[in-house]
N, C-alpha and C positions, 0 to 999 in steps of 0.2 A: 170407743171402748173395745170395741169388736177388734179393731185393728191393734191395740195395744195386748190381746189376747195371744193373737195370732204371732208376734212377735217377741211375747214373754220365751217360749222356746228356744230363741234365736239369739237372747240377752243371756241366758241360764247356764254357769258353769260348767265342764264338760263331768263327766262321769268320772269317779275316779273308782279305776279298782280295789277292791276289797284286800285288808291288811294281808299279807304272804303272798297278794297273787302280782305279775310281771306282766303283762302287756306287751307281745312281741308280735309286729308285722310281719309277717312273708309275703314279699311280692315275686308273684311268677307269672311265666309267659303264658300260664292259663288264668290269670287274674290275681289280686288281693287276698289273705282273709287273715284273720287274728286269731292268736293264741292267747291262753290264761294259763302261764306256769304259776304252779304252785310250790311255791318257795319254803313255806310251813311245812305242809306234808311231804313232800319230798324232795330235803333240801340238797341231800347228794345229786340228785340228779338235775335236778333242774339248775344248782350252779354248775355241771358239766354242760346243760346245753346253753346259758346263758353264757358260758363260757368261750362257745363257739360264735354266738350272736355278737357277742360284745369284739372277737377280735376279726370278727367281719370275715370268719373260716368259711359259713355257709352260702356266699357269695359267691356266687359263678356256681353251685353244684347242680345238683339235678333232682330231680323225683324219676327214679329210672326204674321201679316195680310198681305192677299195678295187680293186687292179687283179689283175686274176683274169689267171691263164695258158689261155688258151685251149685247149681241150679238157683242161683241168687244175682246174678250178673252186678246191679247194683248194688252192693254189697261187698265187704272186704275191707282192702286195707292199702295205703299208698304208702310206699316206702320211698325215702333220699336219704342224702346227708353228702358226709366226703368219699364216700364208696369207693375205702380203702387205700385214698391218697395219703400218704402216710407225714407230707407235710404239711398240713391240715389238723392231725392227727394229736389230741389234745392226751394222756396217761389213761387207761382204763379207769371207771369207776367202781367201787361197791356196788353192787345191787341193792333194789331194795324193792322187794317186795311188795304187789299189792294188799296181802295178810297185815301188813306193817305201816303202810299208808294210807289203809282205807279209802283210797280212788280207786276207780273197775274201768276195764275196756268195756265204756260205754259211745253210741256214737259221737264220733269229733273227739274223743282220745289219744292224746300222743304220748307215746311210748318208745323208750329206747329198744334199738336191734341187737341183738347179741350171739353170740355163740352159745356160751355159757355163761351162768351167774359171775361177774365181776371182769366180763369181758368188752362191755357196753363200751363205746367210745361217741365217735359225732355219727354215726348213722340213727334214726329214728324213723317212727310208722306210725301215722295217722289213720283212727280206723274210720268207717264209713258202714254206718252199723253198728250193732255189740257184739262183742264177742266173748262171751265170757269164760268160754275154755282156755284163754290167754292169760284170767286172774290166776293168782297163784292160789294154790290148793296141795293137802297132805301128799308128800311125795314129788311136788311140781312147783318149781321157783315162783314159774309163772316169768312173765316179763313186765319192766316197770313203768308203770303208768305216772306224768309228771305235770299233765295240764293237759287241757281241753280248749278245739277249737270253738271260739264267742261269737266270730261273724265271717261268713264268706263260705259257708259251706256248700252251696253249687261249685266254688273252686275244686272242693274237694270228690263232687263226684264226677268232674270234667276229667278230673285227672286221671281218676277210673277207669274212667271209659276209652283212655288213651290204647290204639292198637298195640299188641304184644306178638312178638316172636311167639312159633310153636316151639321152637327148640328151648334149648336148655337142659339143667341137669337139677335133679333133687329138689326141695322143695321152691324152687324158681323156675321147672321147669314151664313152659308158656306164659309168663309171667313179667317177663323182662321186654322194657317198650319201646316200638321201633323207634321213635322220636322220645328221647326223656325230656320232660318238661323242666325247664332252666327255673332257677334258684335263682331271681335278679338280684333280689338284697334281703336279709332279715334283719328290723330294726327294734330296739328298744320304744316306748310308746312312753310319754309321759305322761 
């Protein structure tokens, strides 16, 4: 019976995510980990980055910022995507506020990069931490939050801790990493 215990785990369907949310693999040359977009609450964005997964854009990119909180080292945010290969390069999206979708840059947050509201294309930031000065707030778009990392999050502070350039300009300056970590593949998950 003992053994039949032990082995009920090993017989049991897998998990299936919850109604709105996608299940997307990133493997990279710092490890695995999985995302949970969320399709319900913010469906413009996350069919833009599903968008990218699906035509296999995020394949060969990089995780090439690694921005640390100050006196917080472990802390921040990793940023990739097609950094600004422009054939890669999916029509800009809408914004959409975290006011609007009630998700927060909470740790394991992924969020589109942008310029300005409705400038967002395949760049994105995983934060490592919360940051909540990045939810949208009176006067302040905010940037848009679209899913949460579910498993692998030591990938996420390996990535971190990747060495960076001092140089640079504006807010990337020391921040840009001498080695960006490669973007093997990002998969849909069934």
């Amino acid at each position: 019976m003992a053994a039949l215990v032990l082995l009920f785990p090993l017989l049991a369907p897998p998990a299936m995510a919850a109604p709105g949310i996608v299940r997307v693999s990133m493997k990279t040359t710092a490890g695995t980990f999985v995302l949970a977009i969320d399709t319900k609450r913010a469906p413009i964005t996350a069919k833009n980055f599903l968008a990218y997964v699906d035509k296999r854009f995020l394949d060969g990119t990089t995780f090439y910022r690694a921005a640390r909180a100050v006196g917080n080292p472990g802390r921040g945010f990793i940023q990739g995507g097609v950094h600004r290969d422009f054939r890669r390069s999916l029509p800009p999206i809408a914004h959409e506020p975290t006011s609007k979708t009630g998700l927060r840059h909470v740790d394991g947050a992924i969020s589109m990069a942008r310029r300005e509201p409705g400038s967002a294309m395949g760049e994105f930031f995983i934060m490592v931490g919360a940051a909540p000065a990045m939810d949208a707030k009176a006067g302040d778009p905010g940037y848009a939050v679209f899913g949460k990392v579910v498993s692998g999050k030591p990938v996420l502070r390996k990535i971190l801790a990747e060495k960076t350039w001092p140089g640079g300009s504006g807010s990337m300056k020391g921040q840009l990493m001498k080695q960006p970590v490669k973007i093997i593949e990002a998969r849909r998950l069934s």
